[in-house]
N, CA, C and O atoms as a Tripos MOL2 file, in Angstrom:
@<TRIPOS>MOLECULE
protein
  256   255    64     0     0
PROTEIN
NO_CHARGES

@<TRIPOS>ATOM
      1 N         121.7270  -73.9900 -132.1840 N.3       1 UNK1
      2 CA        122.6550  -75.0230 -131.7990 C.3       1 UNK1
      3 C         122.7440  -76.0910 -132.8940 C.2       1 UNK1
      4 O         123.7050  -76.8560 -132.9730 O.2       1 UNK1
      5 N         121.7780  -76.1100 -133.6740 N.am      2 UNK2
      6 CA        121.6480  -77.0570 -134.4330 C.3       2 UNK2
      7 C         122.3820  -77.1230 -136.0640 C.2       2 UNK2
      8 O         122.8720  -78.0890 -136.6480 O.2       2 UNK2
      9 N         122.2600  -75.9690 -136.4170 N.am      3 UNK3
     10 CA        123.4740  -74.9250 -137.1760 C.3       3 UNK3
     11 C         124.7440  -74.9370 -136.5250 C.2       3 UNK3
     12 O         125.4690  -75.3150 -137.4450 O.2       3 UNK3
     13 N         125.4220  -74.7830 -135.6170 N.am      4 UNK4
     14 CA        126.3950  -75.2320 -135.0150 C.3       4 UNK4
     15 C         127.2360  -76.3620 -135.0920 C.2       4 UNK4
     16 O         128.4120  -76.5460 -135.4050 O.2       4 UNK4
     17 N         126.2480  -77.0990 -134.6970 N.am      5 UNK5
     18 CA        126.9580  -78.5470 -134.8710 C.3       5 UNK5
     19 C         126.9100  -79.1580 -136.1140 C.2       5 UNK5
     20 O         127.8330  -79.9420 -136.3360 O.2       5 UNK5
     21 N         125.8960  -78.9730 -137.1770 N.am      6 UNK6
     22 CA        126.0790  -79.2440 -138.1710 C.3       6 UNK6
     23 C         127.2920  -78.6190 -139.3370 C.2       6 UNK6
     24 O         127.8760  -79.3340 -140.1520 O.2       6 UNK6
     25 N         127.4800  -77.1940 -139.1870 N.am      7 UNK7
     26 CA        129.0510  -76.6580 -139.4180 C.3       7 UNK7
     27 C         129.7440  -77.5080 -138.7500 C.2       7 UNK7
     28 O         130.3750  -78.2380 -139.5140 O.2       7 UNK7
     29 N         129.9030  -77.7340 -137.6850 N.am      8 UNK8
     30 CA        131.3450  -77.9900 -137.1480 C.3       8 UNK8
     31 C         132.2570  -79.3560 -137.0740 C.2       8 UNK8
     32 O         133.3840  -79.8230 -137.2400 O.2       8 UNK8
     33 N         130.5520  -79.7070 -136.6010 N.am      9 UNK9
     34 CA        130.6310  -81.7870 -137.2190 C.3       9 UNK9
     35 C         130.0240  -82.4630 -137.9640 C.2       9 UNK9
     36 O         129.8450  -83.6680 -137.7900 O.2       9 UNK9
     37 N         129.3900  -81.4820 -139.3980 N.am     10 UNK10
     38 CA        128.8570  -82.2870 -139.8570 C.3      10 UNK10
     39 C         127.7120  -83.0720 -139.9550 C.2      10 UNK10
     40 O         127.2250  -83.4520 -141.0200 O.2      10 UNK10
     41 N         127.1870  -83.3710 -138.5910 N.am     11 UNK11
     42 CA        126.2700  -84.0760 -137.9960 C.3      11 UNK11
     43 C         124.6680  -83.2430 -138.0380 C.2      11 UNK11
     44 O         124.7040  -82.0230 -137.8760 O.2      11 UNK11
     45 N         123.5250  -83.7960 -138.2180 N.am     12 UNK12
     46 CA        122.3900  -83.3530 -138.1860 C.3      12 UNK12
     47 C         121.5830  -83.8380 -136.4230 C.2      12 UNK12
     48 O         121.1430  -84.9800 -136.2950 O.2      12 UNK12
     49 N         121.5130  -82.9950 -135.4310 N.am     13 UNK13
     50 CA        120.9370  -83.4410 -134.5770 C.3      13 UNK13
     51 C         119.5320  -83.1530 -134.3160 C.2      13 UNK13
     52 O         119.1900  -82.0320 -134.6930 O.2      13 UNK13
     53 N         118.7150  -83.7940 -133.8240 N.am     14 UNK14
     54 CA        117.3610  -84.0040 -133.0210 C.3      14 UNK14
     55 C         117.3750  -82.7800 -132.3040 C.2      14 UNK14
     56 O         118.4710  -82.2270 -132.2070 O.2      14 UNK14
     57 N         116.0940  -82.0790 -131.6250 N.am     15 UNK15
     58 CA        115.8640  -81.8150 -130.3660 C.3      15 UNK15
     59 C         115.4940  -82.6020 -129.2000 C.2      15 UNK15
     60 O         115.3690  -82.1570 -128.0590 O.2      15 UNK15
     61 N         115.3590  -83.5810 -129.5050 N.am     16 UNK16
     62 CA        115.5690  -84.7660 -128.3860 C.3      16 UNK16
     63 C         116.6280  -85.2310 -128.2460 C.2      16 UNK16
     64 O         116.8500  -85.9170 -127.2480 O.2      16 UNK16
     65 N         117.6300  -84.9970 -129.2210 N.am     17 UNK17
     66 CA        119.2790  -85.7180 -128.8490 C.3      17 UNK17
     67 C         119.1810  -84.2130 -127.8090 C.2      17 UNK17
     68 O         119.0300  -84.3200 -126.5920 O.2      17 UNK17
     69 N         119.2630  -83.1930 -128.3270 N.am     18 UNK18
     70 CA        119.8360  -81.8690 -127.4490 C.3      18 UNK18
     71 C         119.1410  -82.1230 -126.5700 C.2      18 UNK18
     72 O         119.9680  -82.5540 -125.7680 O.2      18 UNK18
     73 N         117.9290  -82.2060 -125.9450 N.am     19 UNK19
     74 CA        117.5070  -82.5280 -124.1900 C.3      19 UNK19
     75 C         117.7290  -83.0980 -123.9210 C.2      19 UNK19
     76 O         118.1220  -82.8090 -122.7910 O.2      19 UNK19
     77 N         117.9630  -84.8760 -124.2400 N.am     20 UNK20
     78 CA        119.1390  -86.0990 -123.8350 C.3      20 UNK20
     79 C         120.2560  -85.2680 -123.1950 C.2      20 UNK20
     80 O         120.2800  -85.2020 -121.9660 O.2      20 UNK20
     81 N         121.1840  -84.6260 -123.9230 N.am     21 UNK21
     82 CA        122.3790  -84.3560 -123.5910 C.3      21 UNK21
     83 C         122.5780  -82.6260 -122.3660 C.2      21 UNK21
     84 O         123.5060  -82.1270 -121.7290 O.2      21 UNK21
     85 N         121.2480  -82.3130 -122.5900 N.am     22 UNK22
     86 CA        120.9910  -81.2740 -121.4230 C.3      22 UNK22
     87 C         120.4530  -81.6160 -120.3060 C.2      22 UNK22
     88 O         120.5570  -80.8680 -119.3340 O.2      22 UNK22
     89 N         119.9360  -82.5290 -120.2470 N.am     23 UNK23
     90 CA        119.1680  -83.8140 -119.5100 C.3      23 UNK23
     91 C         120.5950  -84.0450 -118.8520 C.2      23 UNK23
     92 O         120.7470  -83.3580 -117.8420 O.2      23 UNK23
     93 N         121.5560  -84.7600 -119.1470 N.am     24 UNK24
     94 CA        122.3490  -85.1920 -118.4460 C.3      24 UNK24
     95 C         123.5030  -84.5500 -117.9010 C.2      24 UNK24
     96 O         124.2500  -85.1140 -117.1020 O.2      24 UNK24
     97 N         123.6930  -83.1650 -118.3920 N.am     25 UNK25
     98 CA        124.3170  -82.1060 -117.5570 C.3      25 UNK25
     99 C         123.0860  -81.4990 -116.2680 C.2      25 UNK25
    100 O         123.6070  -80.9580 -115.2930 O.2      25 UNK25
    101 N         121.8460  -81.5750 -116.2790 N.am     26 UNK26
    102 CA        121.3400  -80.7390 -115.5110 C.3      26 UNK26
    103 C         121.0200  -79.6700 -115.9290 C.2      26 UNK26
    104 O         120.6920  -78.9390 -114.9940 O.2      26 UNK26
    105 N         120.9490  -79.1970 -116.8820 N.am     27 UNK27
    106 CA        120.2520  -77.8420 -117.6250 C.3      27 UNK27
    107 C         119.3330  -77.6630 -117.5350 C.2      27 UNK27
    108 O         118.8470  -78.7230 -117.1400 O.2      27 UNK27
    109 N         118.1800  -76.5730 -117.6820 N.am     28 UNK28
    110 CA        116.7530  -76.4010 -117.7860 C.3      28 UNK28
    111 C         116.3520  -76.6030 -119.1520 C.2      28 UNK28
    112 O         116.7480  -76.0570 -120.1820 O.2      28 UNK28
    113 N         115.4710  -77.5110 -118.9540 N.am     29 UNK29
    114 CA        114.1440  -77.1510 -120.3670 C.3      29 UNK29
    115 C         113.2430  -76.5810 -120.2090 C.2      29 UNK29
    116 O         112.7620  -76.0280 -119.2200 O.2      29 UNK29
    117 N         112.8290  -76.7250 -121.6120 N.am     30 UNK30
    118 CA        111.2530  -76.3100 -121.7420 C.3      30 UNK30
    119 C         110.1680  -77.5880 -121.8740 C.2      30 UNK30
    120 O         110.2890  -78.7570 -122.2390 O.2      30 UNK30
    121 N         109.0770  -76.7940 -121.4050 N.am     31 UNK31
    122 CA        108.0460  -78.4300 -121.1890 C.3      31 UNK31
    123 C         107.7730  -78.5070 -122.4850 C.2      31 UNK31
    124 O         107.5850  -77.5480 -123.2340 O.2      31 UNK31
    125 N         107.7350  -80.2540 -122.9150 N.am     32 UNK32
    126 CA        107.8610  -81.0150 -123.5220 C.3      32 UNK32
    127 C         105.9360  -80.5910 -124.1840 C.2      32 UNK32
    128 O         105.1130  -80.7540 -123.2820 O.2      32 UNK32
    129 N         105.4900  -80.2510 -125.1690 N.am     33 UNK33
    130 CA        104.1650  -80.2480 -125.5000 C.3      33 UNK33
    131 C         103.5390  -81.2130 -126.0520 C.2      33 UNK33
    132 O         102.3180  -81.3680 -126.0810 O.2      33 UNK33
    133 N         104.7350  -82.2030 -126.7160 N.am     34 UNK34
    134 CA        104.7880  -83.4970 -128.0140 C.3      34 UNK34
    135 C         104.6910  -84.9630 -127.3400 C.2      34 UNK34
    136 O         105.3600  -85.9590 -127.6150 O.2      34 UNK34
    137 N         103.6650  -84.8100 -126.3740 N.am     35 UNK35
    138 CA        103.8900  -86.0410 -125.6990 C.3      35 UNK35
    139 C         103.6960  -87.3970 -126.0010 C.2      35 UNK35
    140 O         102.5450  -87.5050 -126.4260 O.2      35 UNK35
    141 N         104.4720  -88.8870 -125.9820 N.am     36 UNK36
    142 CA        103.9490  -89.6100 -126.4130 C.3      36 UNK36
    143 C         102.2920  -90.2380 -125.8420 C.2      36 UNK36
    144 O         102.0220  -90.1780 -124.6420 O.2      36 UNK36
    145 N         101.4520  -90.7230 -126.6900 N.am     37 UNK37
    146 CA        100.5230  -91.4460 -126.5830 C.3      37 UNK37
    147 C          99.9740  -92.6090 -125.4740 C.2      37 UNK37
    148 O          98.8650  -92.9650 -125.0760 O.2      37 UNK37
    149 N         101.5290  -93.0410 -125.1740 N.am     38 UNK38
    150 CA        101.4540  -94.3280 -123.7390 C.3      38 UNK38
    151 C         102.6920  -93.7680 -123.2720 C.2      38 UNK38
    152 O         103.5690  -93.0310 -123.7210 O.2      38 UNK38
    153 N         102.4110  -94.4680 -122.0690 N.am     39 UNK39
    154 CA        103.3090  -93.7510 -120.8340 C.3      39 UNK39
    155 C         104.7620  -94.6780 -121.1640 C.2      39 UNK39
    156 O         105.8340  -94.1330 -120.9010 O.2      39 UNK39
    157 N         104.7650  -96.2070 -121.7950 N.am     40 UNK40
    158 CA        105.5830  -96.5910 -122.0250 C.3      40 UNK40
    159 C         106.5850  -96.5200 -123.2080 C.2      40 UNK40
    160 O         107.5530  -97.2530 -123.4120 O.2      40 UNK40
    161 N         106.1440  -95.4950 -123.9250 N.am     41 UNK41
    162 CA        106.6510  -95.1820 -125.2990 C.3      41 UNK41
    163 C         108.4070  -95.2520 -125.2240 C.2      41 UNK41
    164 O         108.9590  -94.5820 -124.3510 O.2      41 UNK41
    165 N         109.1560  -96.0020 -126.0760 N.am     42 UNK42
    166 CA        110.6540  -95.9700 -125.8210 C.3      42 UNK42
    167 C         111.0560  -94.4910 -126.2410 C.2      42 UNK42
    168 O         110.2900  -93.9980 -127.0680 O.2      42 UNK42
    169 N         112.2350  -93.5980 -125.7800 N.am     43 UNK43
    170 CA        112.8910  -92.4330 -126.9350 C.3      43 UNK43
    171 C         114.3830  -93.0910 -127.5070 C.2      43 UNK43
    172 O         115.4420  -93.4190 -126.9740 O.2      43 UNK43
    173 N         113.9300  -93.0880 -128.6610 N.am     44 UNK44
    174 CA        115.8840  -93.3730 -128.9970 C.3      44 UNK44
    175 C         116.8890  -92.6690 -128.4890 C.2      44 UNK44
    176 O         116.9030  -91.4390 -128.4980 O.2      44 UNK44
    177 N         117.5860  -93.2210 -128.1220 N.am     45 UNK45
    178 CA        118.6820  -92.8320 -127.8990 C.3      45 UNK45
    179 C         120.1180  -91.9730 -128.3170 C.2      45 UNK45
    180 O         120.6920  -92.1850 -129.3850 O.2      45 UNK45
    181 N         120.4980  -91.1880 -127.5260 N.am     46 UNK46
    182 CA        121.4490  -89.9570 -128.9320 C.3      46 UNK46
    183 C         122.6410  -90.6980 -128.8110 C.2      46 UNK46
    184 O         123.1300  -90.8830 -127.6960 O.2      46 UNK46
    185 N         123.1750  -91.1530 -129.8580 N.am     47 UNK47
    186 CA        124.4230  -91.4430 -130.3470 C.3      47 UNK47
    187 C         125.8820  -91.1070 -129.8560 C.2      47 UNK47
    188 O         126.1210  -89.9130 -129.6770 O.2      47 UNK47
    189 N         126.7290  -91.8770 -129.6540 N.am     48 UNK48
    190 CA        128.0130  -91.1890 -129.0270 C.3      48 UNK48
    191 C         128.6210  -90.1930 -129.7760 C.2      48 UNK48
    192 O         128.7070  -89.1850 -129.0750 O.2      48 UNK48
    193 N         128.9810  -90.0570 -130.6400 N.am     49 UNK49
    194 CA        129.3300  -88.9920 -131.9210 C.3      49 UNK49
    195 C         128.5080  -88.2450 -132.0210 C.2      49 UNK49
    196 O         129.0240  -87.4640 -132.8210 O.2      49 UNK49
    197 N         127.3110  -87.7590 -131.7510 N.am     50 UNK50
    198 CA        126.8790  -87.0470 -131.9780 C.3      50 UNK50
    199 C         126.3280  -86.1460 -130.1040 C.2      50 UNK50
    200 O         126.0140  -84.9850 -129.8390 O.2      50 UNK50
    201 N         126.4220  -87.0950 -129.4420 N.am     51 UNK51
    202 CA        125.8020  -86.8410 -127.7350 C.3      51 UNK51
    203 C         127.8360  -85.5220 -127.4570 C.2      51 UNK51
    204 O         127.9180  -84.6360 -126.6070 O.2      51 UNK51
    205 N         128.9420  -85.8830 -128.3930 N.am     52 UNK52
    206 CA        130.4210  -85.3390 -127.8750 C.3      52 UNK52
    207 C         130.2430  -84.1700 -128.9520 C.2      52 UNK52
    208 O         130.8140  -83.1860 -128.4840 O.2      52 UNK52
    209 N         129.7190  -83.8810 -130.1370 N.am     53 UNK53
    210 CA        129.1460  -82.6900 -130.6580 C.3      53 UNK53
    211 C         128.2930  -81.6560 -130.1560 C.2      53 UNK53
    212 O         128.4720  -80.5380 -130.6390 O.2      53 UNK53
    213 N         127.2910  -81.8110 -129.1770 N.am     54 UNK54
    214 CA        126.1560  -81.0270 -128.7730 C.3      54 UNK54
    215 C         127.3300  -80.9220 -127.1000 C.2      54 UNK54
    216 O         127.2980  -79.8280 -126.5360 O.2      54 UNK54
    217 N         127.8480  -81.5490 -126.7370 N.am     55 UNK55
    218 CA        128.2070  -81.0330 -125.8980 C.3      55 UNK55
    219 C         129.3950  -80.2340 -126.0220 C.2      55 UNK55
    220 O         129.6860  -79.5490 -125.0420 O.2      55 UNK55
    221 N         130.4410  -80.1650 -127.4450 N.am     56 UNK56
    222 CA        131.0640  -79.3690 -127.6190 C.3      56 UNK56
    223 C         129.8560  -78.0320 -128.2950 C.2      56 UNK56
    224 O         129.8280  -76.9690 -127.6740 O.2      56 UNK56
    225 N         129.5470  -78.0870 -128.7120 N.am     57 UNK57
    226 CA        128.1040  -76.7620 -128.9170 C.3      57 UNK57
    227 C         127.7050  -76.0610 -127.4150 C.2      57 UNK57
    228 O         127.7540  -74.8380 -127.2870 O.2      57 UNK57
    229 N         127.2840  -76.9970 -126.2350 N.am     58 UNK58
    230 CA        126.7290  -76.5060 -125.2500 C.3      58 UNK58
    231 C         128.1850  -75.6520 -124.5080 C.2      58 UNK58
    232 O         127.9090  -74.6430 -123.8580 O.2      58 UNK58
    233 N         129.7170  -76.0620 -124.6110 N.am     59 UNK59
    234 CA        130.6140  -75.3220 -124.2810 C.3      59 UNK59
    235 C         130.6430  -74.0010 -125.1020 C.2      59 UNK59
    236 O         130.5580  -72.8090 -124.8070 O.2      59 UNK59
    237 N         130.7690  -74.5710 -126.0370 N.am     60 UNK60
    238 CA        131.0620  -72.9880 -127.1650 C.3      60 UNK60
    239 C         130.0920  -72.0160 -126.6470 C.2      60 UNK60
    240 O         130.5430  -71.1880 -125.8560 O.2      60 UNK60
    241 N         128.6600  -71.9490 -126.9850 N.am     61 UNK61
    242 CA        128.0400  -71.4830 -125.8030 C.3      61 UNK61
    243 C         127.6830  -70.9000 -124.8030 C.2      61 UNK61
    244 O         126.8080  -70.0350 -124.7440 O.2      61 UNK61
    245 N         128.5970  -71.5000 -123.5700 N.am     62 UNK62
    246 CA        128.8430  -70.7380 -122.5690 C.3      62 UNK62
    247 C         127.9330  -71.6880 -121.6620 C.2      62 UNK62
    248 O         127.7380  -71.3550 -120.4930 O.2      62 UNK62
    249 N         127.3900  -72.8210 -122.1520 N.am     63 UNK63
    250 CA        126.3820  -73.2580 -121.3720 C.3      63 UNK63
    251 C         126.8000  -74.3780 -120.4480 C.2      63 UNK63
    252 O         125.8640  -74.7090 -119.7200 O.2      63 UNK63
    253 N         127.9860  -75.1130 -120.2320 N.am     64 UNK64
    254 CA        128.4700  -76.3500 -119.3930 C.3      64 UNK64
    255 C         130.5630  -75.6580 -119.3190 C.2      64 UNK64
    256 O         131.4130  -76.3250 -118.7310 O.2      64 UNK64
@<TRIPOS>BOND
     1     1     2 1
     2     2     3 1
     3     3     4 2
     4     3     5 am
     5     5     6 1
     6     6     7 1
     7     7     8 2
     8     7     9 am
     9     9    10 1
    10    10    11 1
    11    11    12 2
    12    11    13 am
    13    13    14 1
    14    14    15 1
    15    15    16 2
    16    15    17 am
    17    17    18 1
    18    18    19 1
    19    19    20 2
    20    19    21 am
    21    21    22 1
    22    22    23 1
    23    23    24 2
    24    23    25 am
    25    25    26 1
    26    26    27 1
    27    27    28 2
    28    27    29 am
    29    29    30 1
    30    30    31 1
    31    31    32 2
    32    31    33 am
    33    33    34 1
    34    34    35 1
    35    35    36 2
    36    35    37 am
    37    37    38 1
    38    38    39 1
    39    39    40 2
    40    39    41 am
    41    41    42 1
    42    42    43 1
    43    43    44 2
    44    43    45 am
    45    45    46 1
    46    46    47 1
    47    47    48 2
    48    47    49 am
    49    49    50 1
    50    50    51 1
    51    51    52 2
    52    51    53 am
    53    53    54 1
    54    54    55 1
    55    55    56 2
    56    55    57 am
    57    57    58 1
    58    58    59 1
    59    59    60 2
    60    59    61 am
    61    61    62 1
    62    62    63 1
    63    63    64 2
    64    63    65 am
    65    65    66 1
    66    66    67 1
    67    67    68 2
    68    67    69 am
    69    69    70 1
    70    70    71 1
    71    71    72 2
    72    71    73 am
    73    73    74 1
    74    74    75 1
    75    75    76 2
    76    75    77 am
    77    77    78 1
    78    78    79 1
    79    79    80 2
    80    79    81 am
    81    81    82 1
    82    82    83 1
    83    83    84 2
    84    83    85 am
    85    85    86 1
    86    86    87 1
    87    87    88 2
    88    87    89 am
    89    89    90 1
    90    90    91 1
    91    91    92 2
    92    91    93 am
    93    93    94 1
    94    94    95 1
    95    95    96 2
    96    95    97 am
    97    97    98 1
    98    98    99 1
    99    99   100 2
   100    99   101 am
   101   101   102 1
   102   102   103 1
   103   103   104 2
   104   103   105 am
   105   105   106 1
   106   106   107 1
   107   107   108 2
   108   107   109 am
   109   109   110 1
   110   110   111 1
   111   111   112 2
   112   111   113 am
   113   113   114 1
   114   114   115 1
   115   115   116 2
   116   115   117 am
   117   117   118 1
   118   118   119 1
   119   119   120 2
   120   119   121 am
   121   121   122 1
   122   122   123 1
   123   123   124 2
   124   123   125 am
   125   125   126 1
   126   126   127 1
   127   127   128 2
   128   127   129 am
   129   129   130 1
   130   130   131 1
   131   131   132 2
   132   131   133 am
   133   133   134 1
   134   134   135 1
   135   135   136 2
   136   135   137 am
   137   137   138 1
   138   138   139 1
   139   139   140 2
   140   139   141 am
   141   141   142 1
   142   142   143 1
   143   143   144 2
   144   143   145 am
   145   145   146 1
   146   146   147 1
   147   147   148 2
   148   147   149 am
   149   149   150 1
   150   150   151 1
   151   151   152 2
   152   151   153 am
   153   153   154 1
   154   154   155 1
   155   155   156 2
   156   155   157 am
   157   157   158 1
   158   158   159 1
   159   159   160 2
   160   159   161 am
   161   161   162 1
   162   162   163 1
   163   163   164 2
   164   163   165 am
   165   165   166 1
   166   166   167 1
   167   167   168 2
   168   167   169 am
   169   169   170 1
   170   170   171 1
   171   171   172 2
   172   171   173 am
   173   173   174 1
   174   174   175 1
   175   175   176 2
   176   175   177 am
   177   177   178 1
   178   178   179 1
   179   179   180 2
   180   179   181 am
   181   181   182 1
   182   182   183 1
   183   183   184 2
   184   183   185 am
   185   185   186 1
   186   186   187 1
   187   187   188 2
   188   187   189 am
   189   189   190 1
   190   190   191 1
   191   191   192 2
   192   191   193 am
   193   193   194 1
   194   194   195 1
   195   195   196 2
   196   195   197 am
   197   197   198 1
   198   198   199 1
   199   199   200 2
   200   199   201 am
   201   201   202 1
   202   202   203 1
   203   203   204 2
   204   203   205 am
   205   205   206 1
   206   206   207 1
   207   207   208 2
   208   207   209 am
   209   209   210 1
   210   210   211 1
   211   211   212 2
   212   211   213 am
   213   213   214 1
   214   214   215 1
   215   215   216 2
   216   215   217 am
   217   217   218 1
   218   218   219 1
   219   219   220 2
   220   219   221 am
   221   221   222 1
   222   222   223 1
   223   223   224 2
   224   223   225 am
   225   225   226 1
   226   226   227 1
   227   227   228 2
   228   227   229 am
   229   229   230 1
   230   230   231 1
   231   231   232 2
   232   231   233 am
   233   233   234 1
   234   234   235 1
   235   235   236 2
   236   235   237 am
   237   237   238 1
   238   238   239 1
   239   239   240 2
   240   239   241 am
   241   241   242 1
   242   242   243 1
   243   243   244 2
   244   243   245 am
   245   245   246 1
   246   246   247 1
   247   247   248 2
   248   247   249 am
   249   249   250 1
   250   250   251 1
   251   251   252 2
   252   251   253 am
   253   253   254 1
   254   254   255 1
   255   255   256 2
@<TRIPOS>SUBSTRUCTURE
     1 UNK1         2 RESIDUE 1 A UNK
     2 UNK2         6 RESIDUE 1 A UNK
     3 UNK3        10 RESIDUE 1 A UNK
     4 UNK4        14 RESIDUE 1 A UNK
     5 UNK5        18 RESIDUE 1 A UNK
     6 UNK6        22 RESIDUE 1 A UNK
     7 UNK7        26 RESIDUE 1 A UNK
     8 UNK8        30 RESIDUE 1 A UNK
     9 UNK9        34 RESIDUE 1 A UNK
    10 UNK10       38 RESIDUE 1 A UNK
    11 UNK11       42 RESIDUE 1 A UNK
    12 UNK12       46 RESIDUE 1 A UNK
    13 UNK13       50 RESIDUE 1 A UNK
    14 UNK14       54 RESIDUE 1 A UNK
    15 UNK15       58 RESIDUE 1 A UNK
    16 UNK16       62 RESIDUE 1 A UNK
    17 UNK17       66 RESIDUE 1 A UNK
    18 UNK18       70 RESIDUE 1 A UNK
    19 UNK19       74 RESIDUE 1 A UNK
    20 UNK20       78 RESIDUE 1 A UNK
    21 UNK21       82 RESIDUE 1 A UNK
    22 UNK22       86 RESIDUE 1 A UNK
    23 UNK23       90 RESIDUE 1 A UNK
    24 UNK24       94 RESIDUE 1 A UNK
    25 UNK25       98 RESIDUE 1 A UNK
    26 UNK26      102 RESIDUE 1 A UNK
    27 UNK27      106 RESIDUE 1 A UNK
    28 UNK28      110 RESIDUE 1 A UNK
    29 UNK29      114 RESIDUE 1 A UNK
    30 UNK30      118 RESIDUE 1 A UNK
    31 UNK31      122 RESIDUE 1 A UNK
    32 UNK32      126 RESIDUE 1 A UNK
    33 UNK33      130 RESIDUE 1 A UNK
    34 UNK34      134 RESIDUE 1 A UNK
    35 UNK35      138 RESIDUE 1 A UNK
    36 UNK36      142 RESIDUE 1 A UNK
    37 UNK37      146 RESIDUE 1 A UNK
    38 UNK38      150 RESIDUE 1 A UNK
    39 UNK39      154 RESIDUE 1 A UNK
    40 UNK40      158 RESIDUE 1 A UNK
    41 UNK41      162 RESIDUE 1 A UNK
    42 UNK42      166 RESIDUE 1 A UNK
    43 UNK43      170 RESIDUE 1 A UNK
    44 UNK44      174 RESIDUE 1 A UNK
    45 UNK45      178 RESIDUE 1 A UNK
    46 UNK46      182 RESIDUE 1 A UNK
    47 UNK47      186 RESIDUE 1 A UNK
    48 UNK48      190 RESIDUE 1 A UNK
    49 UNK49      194 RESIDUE 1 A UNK
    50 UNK50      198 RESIDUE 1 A UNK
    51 UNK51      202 RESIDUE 1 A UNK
    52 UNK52      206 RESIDUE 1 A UNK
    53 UNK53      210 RESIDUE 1 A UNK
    54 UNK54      214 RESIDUE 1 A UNK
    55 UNK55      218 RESIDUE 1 A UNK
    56 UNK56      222 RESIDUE 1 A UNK
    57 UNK57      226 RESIDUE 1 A UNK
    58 UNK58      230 RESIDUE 1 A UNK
    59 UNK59      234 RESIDUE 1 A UNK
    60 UNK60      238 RESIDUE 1 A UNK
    61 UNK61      242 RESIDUE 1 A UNK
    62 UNK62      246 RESIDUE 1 A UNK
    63 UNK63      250 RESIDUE 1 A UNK
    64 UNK64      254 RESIDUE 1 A UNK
């Protein structure tokens, strides 16, 4: 997916932007192994330009 979107937009995404944005369709993950250190740790946030890329990826796809 990440090859994908980088052809198509250019854009270099995270695997945390892609569970952000699978996260908010309702998709399944996989458990997280990379956990932060404190329970309060912030995650940045995925970008609008780039959150309307991964979800044109998750269509192409077949996945939303």
């Amino acid at each position: 997916m990440k090859g994908y979107v980088l052809e198509k937009a250019g854009l270099k995404v995270s695997n945390l932007h892609i569970a952000q944005v699978k996260d908010k369709h309702g998709l399944e993950k996989r458990e997280n192994y990379n956990l932060p250190k404190s329970n309060d740790a912030r995650q940045p946030k995925c970008p609008e330009e780039k959150k309307k890329a991964i979800e044109d990826a998750l269509m192409y796809f077949q996945m939303i």
